[in-house]
N, C-alpha and C positions, 0 to 999 in steps of 0.2 A: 527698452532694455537691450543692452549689446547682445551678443551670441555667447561673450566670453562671461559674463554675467548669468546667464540663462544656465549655461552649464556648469557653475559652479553651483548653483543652486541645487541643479537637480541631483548632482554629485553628493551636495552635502544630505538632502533627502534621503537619499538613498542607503546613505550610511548609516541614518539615523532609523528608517525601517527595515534595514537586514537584518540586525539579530531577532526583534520581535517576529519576523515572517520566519525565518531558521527556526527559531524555539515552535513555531507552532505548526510549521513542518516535521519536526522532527520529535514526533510526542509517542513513537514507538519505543519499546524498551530495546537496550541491544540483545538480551536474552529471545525478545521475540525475534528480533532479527536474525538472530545467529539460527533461532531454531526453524523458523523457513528457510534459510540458505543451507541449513544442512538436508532437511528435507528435499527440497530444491536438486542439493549435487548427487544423492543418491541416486534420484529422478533421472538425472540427465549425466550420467558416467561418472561424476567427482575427478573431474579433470580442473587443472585450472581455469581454462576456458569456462567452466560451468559456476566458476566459484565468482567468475566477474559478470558473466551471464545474471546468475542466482541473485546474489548482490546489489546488480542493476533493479531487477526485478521488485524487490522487497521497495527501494528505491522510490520506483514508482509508483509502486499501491502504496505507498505511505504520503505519498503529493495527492492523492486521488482518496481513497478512505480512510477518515479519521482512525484513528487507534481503537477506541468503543466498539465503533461498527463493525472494525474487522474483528476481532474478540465475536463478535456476536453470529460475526456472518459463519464465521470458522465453527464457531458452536454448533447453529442451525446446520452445517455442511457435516457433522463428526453424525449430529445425534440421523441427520437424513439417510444415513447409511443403515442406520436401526431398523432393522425388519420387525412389523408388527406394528401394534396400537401406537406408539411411542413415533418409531420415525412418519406413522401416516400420519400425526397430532403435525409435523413440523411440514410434511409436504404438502399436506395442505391447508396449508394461513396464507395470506396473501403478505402478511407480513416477512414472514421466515424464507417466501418467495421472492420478495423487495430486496433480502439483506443480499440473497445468492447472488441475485440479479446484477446488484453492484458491487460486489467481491466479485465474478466471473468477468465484469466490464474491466474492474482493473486490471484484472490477470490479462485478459485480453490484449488491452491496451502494452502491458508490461512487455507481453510475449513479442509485439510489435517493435515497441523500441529497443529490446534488449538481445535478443534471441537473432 
């Protein structure tokens, strides 16, 4: 096969699986979005800088944690703050430990590319 053949190919591939990987990239709501990026700019001064900082951020824990998980992770993270029976019920599961673990990896990740 030529080269010029080759890369038509992979050209026309490519086309053909961007919007299925996009759509399934992109399975956050813009309302959650908006409401971590607001969260986000408060966070970090509500400058513009923070608003493309914040943005990026959401960005990239949306390539890295399904939309569910994060939902769940941010749950286990709200109710962990609960003093007493209720937040020790979530600190200690190995599960509700799992969800933190790769919510904190994103954020991590995020803080790196973004920040």
């Amino acid at each position: 096969m030529r080269p010029q053949s080759e890369f038509l190919i992979l050209a026309l591939l490519a086309l053909a699986l961007g919007p299925a990987r996009a759509a399934d990239l992109n399975d956050y709501p813009t309302a959650a979005r908006a409401d971590y990026v607001f969260g986000c700019m408060k966070a970090n001064g509500d400058t513009r800088l923070s608003l493309d900082q914040c943005s990026c951020s959401i960005d990239v824990i949306a390539t890295i944690v399904p939309y569910e998980r994060y939902v769940a992770a941010e749950t286990v993270a709200s109710v962990n703050q609960q003093p007493g029976q209720v937040g020790a019920l979530m600190r200690n599961t190995d599960a509700a430990r799992d969800m933190l673990q790769e919510l904190r990896r994103a954020q991590a990740e995020a803080q790196v590319r973004c920040f």
